[in-house]
GUMI-367892 format. One record per atom (N, C-alpha, C): residue in three letters; x, y, z negated. Coordinates in steps of 0.2 Angstrom, whole numbers, plus 2048, in hexadecimal, padded with zeros to 3 digits. Layout:
# residues N
ALAXYZ
...
//
This chain:
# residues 379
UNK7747CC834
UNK7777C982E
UNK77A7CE82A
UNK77A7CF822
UNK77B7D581F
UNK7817CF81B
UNK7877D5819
UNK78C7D0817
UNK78F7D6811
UNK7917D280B
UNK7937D8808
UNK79D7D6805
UNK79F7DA807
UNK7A77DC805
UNK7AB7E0800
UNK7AF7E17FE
UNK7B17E27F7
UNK7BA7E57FA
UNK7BD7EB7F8
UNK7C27EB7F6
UNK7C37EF7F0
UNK7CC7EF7ED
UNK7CB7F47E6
UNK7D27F77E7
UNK7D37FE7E4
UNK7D88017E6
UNK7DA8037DF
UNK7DE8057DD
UNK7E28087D6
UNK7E680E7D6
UNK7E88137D1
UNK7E98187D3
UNK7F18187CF
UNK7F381B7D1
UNK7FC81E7CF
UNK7FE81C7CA
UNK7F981C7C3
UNK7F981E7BD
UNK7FA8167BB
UNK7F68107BE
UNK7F48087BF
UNK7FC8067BC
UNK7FC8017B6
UNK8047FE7B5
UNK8077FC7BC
UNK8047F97BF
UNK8077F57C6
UNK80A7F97CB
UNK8077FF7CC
UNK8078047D0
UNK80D8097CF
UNK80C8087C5
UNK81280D7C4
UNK81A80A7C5
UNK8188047C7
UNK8208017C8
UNK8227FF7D0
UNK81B7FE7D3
UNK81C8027DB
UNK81F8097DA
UNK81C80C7DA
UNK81F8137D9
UNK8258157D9
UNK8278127D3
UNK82F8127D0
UNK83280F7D5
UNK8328087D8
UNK8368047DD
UNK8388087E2
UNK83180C7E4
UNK8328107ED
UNK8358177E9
UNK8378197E6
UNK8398227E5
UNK84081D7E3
UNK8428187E1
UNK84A8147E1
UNK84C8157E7
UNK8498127EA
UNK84A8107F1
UNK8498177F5
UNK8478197F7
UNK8488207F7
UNK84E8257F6
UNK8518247F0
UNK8568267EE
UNK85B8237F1
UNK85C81C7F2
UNK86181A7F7
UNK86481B7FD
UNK85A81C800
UNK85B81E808
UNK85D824809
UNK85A829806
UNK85F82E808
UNK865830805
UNK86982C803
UNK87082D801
UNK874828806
UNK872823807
UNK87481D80B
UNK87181A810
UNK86E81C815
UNK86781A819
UNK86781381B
UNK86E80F81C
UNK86E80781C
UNK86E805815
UNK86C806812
UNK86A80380A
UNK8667FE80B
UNK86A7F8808
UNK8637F3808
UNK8637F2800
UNK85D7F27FF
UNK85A7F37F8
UNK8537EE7F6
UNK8537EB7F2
UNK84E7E67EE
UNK84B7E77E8
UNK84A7EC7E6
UNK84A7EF7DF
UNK8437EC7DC
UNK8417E87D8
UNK83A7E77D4
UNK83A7EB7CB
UNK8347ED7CA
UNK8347F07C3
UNK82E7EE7C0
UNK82E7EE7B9
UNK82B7E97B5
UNK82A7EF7AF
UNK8267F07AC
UNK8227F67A9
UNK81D7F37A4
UNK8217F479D
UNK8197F1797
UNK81C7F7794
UNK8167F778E
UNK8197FC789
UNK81D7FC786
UNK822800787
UNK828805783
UNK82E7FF787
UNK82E7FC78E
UNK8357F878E
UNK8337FC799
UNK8377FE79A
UNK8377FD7A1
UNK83D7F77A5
UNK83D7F47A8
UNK8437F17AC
UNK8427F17B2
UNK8477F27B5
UNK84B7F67BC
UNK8507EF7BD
UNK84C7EC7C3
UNK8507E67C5
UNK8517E37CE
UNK8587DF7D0
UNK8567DE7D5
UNK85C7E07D9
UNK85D7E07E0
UNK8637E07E5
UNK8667E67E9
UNK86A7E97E7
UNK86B7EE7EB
UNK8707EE7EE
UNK8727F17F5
UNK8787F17FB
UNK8787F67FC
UNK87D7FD7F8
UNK87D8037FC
UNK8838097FB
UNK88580B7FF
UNK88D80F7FB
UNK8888167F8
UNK8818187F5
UNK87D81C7F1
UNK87F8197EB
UNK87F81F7E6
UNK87D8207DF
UNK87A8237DB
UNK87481F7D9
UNK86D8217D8
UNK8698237CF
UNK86A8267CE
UNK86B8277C7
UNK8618257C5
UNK86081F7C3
UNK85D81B7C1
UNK85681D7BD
UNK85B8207B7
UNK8568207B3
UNK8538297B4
UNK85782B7B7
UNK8538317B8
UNK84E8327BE
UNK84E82C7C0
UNK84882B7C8
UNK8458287C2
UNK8428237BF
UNK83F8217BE
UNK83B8267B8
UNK83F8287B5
UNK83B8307B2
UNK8378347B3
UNK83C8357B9
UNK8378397BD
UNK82E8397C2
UNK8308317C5
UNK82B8307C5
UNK82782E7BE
UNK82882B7BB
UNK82182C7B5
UNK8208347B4
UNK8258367B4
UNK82283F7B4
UNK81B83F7B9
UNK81E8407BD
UNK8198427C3
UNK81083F7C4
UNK8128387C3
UNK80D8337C1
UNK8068387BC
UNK80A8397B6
UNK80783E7B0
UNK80983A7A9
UNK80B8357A9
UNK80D8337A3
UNK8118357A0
UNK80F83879A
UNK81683C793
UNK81483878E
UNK81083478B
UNK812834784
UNK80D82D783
UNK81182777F
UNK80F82377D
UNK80682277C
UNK80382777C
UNK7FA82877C
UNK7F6825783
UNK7FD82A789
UNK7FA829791
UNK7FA824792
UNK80081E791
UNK802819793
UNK809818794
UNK80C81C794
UNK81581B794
UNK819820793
UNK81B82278D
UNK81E82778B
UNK82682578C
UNK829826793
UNK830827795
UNK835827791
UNK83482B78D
UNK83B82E788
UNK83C828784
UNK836826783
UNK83781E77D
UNK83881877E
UNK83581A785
UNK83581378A
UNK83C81178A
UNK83E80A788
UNK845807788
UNK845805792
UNK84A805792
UNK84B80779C
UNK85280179A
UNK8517FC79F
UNK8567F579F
UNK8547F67AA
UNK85D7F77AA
UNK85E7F67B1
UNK8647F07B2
UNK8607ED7B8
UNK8657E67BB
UNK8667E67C1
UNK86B7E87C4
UNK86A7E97CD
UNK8727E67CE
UNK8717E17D4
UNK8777DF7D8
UNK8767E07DE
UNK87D7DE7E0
UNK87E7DF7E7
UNK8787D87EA
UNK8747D97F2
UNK8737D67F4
UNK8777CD7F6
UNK8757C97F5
UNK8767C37F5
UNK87A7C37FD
UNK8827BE7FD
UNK8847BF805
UNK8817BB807
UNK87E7B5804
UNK87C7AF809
UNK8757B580E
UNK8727B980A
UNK86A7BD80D
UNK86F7C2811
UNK8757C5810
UNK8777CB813
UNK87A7C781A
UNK87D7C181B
UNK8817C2820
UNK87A7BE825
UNK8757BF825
UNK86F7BF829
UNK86C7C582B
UNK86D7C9828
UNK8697CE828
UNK86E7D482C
UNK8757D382B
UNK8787D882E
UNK87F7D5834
UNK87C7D583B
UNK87F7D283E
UNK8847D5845
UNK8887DA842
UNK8897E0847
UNK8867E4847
UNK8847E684D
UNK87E7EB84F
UNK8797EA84D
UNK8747E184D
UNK86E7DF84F
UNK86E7DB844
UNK8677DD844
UNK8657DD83E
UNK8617D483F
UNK8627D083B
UNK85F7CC838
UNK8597CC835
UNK8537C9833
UNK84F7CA82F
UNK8517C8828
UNK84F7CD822
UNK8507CB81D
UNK84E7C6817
UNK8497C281C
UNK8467BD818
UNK8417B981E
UNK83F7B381B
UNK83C7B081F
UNK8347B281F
UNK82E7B3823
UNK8287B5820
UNK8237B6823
UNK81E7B8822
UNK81A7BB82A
UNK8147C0826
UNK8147C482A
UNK8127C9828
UNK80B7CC82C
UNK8077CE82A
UNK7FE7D1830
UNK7FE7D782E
UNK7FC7DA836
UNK7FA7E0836
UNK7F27E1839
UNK7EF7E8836
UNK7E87E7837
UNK7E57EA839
UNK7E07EC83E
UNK7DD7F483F
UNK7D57F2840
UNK7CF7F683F
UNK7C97F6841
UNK7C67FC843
UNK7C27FD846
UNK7BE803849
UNK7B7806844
UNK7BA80483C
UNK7B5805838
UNK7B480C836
UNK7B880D837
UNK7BB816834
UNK7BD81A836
UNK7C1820836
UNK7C682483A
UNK7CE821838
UNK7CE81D837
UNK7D481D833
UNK7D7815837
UNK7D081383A
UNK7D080B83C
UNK7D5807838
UNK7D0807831
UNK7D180682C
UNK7CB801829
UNK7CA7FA825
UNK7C37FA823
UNK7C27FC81E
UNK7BC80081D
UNK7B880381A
UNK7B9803812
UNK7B87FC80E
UNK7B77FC807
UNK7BF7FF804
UNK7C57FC80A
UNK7CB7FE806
UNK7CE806805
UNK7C880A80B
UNK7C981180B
UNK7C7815808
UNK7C1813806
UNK7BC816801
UNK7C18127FA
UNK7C380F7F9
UNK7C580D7F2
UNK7CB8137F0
UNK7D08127F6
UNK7D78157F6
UNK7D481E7F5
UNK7CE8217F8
UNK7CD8277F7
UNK7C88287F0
UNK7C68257EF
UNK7C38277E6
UNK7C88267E4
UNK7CE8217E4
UNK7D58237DF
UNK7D68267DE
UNK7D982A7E7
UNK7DE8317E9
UNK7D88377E6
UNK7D28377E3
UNK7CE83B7E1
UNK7CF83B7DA
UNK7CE8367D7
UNK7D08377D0
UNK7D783B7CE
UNK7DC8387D2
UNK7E583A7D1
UNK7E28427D2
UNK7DF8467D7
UNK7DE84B7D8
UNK7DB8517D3
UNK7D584C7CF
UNK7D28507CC
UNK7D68507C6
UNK7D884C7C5
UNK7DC84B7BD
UNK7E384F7BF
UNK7E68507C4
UNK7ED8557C4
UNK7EB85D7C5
UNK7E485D7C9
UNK7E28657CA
UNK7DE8667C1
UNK7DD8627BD
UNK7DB8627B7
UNK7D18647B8
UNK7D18627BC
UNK7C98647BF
UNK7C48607BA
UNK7C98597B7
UNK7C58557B2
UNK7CB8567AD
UNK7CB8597A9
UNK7D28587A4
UNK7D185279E
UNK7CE84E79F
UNK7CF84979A
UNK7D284079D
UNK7D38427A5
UNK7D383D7A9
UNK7DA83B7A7
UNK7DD8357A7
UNK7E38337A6
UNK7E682F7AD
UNK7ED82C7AD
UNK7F082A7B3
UNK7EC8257B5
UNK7E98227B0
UNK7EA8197B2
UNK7E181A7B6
UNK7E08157BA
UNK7DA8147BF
UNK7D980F7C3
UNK7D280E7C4
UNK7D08097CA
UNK7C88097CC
UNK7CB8087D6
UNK7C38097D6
UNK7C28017DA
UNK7BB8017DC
UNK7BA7FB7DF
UNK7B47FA7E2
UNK7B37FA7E9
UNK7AD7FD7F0
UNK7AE7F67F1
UNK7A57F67F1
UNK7A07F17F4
UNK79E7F27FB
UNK79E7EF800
UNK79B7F4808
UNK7967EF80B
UNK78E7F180B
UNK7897ED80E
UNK78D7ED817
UNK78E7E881A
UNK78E7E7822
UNK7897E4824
UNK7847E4829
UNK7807E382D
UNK7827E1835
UNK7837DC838
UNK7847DA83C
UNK78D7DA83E
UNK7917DB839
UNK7977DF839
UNK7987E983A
UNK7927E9838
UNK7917F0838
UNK7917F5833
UNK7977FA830
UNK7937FB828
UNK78D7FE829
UNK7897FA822
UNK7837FE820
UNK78380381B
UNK788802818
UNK78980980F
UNK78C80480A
UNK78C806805
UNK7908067FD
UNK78B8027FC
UNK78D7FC7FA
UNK7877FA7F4
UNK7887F97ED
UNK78D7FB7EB
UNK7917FB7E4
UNK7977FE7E3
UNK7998017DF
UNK79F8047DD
UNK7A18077D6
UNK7A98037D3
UNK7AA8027CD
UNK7AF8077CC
UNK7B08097C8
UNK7B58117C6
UNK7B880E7C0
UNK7BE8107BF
UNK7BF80D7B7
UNK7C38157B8
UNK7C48167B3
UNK7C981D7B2
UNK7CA81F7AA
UNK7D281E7AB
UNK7D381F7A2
UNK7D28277A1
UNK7D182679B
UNK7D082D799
UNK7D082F791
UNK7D1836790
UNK7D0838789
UNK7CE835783
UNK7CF83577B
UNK7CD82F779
UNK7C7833777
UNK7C783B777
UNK7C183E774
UNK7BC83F779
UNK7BD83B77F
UNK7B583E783
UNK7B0838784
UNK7A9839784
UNK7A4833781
UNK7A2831789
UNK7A182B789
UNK7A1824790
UNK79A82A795
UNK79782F792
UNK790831798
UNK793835799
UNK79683A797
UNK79C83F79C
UNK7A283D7A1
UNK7A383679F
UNK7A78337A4
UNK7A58327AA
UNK79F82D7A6
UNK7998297AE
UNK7988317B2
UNK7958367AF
UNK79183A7B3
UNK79783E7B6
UNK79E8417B4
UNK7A18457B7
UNK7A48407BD
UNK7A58397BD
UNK7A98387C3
UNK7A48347C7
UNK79E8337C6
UNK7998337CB
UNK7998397CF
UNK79783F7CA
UNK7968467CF
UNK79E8467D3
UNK7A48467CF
UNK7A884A7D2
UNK7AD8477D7
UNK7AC83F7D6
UNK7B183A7D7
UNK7AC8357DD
UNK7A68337DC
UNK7A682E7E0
UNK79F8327E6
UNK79D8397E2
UNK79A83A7E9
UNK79C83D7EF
UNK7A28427EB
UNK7A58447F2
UNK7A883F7F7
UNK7AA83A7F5
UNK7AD8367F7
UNK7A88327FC
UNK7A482F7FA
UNK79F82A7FB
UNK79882B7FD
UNK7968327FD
UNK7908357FD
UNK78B831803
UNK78D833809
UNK78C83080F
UNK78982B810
UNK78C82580B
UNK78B81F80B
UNK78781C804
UNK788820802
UNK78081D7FD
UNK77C8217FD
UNK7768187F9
UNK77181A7FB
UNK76D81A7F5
UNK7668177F4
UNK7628167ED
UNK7658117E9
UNK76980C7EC
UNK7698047EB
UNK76D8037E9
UNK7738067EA
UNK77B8097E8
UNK77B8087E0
UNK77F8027DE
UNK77F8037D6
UNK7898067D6
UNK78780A7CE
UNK78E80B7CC
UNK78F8087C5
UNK7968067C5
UNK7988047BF
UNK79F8077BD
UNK79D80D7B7
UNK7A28117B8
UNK7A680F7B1
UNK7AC80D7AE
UNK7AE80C7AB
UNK7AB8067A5
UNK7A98007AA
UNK7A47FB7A6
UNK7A67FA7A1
UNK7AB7FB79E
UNK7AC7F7796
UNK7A87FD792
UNK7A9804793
UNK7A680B790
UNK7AE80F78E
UNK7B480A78D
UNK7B780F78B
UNK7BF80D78F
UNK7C4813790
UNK7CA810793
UNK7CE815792
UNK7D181378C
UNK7D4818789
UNK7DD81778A
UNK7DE811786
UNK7E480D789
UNK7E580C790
UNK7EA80E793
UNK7ED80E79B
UNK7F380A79C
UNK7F480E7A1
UNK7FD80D7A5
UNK7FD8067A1
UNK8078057A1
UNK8087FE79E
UNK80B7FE797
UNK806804793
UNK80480278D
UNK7FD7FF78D
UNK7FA7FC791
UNK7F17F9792
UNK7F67F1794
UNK7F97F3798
UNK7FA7EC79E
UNK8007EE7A2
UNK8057E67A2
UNK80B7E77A3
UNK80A7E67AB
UNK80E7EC7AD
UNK80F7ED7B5
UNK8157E97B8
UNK8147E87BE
UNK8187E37C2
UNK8197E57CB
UNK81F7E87CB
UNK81F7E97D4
UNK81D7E47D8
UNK8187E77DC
UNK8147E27E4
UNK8107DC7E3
UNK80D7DF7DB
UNK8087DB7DA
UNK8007DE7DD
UNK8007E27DF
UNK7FB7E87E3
UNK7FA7E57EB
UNK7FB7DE7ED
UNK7FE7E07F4
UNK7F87E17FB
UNK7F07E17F7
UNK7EC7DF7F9
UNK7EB7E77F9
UNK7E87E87F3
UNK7E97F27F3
UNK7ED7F57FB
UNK7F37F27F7
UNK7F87F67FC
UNK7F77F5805
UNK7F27F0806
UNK7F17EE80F
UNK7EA7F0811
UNK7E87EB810
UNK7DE7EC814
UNK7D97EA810
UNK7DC7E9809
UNK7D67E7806
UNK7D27E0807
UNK7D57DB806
UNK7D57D6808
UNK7D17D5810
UNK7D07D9813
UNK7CB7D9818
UNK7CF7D581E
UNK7D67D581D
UNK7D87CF823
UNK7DE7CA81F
UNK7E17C781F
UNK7E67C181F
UNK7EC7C681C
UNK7F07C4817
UNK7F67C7813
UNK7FC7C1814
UNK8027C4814
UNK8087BE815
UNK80C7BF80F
UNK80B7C080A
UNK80A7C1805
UNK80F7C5800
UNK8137C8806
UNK8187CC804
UNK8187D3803
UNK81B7D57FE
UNK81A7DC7F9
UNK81D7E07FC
UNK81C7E67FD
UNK8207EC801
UNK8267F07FE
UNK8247F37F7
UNK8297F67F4
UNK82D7F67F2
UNK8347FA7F2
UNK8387FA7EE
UNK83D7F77F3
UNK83A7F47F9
UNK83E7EF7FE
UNK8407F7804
UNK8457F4805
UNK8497F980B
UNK8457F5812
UNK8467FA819
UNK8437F681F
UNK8477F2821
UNK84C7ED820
UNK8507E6822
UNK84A7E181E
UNK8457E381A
UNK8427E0818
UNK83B7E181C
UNK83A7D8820
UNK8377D9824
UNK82E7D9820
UNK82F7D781A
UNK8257D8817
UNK8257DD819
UNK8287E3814
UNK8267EA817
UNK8277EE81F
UNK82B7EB824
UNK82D7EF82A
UNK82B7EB830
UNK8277E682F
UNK8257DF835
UNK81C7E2833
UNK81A7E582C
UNK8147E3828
UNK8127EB82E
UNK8187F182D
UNK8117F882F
UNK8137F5837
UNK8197F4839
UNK81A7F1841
UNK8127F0845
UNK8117EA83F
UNK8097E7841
UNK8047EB840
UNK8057EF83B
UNK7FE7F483A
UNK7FD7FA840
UNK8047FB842
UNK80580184A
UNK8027FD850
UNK8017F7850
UNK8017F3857
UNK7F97F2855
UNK7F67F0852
UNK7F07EE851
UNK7EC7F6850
UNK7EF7FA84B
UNK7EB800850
UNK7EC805854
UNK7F2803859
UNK7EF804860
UNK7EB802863
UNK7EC7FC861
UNK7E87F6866
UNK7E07FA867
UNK7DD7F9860
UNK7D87FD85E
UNK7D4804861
UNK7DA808860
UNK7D980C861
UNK7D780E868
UNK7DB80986D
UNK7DB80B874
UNK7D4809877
UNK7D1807874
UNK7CB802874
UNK7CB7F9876
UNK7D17FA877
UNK7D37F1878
UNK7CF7EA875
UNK7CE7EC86E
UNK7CA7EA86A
UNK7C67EC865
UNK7C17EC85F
UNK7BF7ED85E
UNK7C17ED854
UNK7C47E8851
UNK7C97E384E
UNK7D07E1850
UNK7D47E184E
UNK7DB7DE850
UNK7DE7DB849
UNK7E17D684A
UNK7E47D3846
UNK7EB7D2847
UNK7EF7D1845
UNK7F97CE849
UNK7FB7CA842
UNK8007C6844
UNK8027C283F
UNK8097C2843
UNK80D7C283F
UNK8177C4842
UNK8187C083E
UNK8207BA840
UNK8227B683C
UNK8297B683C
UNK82C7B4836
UNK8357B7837
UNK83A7B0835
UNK83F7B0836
UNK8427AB835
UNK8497AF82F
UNK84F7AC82C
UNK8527B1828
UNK8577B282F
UNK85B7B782D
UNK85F7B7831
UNK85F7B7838
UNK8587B883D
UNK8577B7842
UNK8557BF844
UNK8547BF847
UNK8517CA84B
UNK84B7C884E
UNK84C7C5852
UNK8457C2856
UNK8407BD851
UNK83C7C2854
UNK8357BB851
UNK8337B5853
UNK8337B284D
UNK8317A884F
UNK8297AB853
UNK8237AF851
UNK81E7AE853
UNK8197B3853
UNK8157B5857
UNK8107BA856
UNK8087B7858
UNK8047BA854
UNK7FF7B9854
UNK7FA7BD855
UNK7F67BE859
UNK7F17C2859
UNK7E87C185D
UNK7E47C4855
UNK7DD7BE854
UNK7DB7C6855
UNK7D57C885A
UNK7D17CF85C
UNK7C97CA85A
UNK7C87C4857
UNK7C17C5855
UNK7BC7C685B
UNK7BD7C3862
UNK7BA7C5868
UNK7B67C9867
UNK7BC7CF866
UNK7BA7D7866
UNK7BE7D886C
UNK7C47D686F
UNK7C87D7875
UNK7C47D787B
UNK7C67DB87F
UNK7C57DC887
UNK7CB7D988A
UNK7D27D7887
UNK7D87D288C
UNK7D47CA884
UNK7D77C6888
UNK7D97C2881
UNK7DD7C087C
UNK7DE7BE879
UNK7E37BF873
UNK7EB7BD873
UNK7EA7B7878
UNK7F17B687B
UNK7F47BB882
UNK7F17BD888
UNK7F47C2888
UNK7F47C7885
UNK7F17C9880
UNK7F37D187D
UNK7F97CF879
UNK7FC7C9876
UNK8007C5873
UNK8087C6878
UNK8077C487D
UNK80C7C5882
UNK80D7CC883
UNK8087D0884
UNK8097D7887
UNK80C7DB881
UNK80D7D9879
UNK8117DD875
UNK8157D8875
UNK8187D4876
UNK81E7D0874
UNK8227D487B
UNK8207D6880
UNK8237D7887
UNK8247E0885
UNK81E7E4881
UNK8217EA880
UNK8237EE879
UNK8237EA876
UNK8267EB86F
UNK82B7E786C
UNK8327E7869
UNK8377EA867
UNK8357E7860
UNK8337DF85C
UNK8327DC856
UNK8387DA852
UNK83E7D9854
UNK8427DA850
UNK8437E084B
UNK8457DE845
UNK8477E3840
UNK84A7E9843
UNK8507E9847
UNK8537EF84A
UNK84E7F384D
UNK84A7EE850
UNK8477F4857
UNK8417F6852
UNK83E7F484A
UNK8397F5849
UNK83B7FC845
UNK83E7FB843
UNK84380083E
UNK843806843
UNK848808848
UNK84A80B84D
UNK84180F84F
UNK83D80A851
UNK83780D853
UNK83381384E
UNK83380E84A
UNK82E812844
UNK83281483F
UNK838816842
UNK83E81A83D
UNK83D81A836
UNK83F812834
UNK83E81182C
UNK84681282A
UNK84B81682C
UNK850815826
UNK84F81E822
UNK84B81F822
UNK84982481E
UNK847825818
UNK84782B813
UNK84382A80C
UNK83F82D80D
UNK836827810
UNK833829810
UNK82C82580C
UNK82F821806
UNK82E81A806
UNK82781C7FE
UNK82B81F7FB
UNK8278237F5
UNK81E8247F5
UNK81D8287FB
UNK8188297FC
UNK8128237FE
UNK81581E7FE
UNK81281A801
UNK80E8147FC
UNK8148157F3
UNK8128117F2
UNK80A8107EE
UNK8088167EE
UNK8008177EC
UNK7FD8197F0
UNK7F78167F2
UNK7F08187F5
UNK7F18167FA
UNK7F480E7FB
UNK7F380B802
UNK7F880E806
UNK7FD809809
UNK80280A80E
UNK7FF80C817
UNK7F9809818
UNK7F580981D
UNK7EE80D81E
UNK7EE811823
UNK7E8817823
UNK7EA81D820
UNK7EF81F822
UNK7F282581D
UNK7F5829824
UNK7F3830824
UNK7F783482B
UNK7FB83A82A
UNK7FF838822
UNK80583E822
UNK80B83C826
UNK80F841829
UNK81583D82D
UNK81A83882F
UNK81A838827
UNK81C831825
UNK81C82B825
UNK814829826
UNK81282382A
UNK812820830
UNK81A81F832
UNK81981F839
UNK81481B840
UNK81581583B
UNK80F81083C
UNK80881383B
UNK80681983A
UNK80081B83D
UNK80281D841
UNK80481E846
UNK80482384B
UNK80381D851
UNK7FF824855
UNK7FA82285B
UNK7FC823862
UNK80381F865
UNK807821867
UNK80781E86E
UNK80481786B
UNK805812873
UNK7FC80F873
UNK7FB814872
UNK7F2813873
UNK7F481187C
UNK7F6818880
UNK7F7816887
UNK7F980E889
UNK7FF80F886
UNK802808887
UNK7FC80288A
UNK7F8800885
UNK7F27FB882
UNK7EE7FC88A
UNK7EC805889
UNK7E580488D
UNK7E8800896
UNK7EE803896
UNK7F07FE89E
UNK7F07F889D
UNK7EE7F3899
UNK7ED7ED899
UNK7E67ED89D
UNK7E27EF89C
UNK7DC7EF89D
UNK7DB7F08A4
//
């Protein structure tokens, strides 16, 4: 049976992204001046008004507008043309302290509370080296390629703003190849739509995707013909509205919760990679072939109401003992999850573009391949 699947991935330059960005380099700044810092930061981005909003708990003082400057620097945004020109940009900041009815749940002595009520999925497959699926890696790497080619100036007319979008034939649950792929990429207002099509064809979608296409393989490169207007001079940005981007590509179950901006007492973000560490071990050890997990929180509770885990009768145990066998050797409360995967770090920035998952710089601790052994002793 042939099946076709769709994910889409956006690049730095994207309104939405750019106020991811901004959240996690905030957040950031507080961890490492205050590492207990609990922070909630959301930021809201249209042209010429930035706002910086939301909860902050921390004895750090974080000078606002010049992180937020900074990242649009970095980004590539300078002037009202690109998509948001900083220096004009009106900047409106609203931060309080954390709410105590939420604080006196979360902070309990020693033992940490969950910061919200929620439930959160972690996901792995044997599709990739990344045991990753497929469509959302290929999306996530034609981004990280255009942000490449447009900062090494390889394409100089390329601008911040971007989106890609992979189609993947599967055959029995098997990939077959690419069977469509959509590029949008702003750009120059002086370069004409067949130098577009043809440079990021050659330069952007085949090194990326070569492999996997074939005759059949349609492209749709910048289908309106022109994208000149970007960033949140095109379209107004909103933190952790990407949350699909930012996980597996719709390819499993979302709990619907945003990652950025939020400190690890926030269990969407630190319950979310928890589960992505367990399910690709599980994976990798050969246990299954597919892993799903679903983690569930109560406010003010450490302990989980509930853990779920669906392997798609790809498992060699079944799904309720490998259910019991991680309740028995992992550590699901916030403290232990924090403690494990060493989130009170400013490591949070990097995270917010190009997908928090399948990524192996040091910093994601939840990649790491650690308790593969663990797993295989079940067997």
């Amino acid at each position: 049976m042939k099946q076709l699947f769709t994910s889409e991935s956006v690049t730095e330059g994207h309104p939405d992204k750019v106020c991811d960005h901004i959240a996690d380099a905030i957040l950031d700044e507080y961890m490492a001046q205050d590492k207990y810092s609990r922070v909630a930061v959301e930021i809201l981005a249209t042209a010429g008004l930035m706002v910086v909003a939301g909860e902050v708990t921390s004895s750090a003082h974080v000078d606002i507008p010049k992180v937020v400057r900074q990242v649009v620097q970095d980004i590539g945004y300078g002037s009202s043309d690109s998509g948001l020109d900083i220096e004009r940009c009106k900047l409106i900041t609203s931060l309080h302290e954390q709410s105590p009815d939420i604080a006196v749940g979360v902070v309990r002595g020693d033992s940490i509370g969950a910061g919200d009520q929620g439930l959160m999925f972690g996901y792995a497959c044997d599709e990739t080296e990344e045991l990753m699926p497929m469509p959302i890696m290929i999306a996530n790497k034609l981004c990280m390629r255009l942000a490449e080619l447009r900062k090494k100036n390889v394409i100089p007319w390329l601008r911040p703003d971007g989106k890609s979008q992979v189609t993947v034939e599967y055959e029995d649950g098997v990939v077959n190849g690419i069977k469509a792929i959509v590029l949008s990429a702003q750009h120059a207002p002086d370069v004409d739509i067949e130098t577009v099509r043809k440079e990021l064809i050659d330069k952007v979608i085949m090194p990326v995707c070569n492999e996997l296409i074939d005759s059949s393989t349609r492209f749709y490169i910048n289908p309106t013909g022109r994208f000149v207007i970007g960033g949140p001079a095109g379209d107004t940005g909103l933190t952790g509205r990407k949350v699909i981007v930012d996980t597996y590509g719709g390819a499993c179950k979302h709990g619907g919760g945003a990652f950025s901006g939020k400190d690890p007492t926030k269990v969407d973000r630190s319950a979310s990679y928890m589960m992505r560490y367990i399910a690709k071990n599980i994976v990798a050890s050969g246990l299954a072939k597919r892993c799903e997990l679903q983690v569930a929180y109560a406010i003010g509770v450490a302990e989980p109401i509930a853990l779920y885990v669906n392997t798609f009768n790809t498992g060699k145990v079944s799904d309720e003992e490998l259910s019991a066998y991680i309740m028995r050797n992992f550590n699901l409360t916030p403290a232990g999850i924090i403690d494990f995967l060493q989130l009170r770090r400013p490591i949070y920035r990097k995270t917010a573009v190009y997908g928090h998952f399948g990524r192996n710089e040091p910093e994601f601790t939840w990649e790491r391949l650690d308790s593969v052994d663990l797993f295989r002793r079940l067997v």
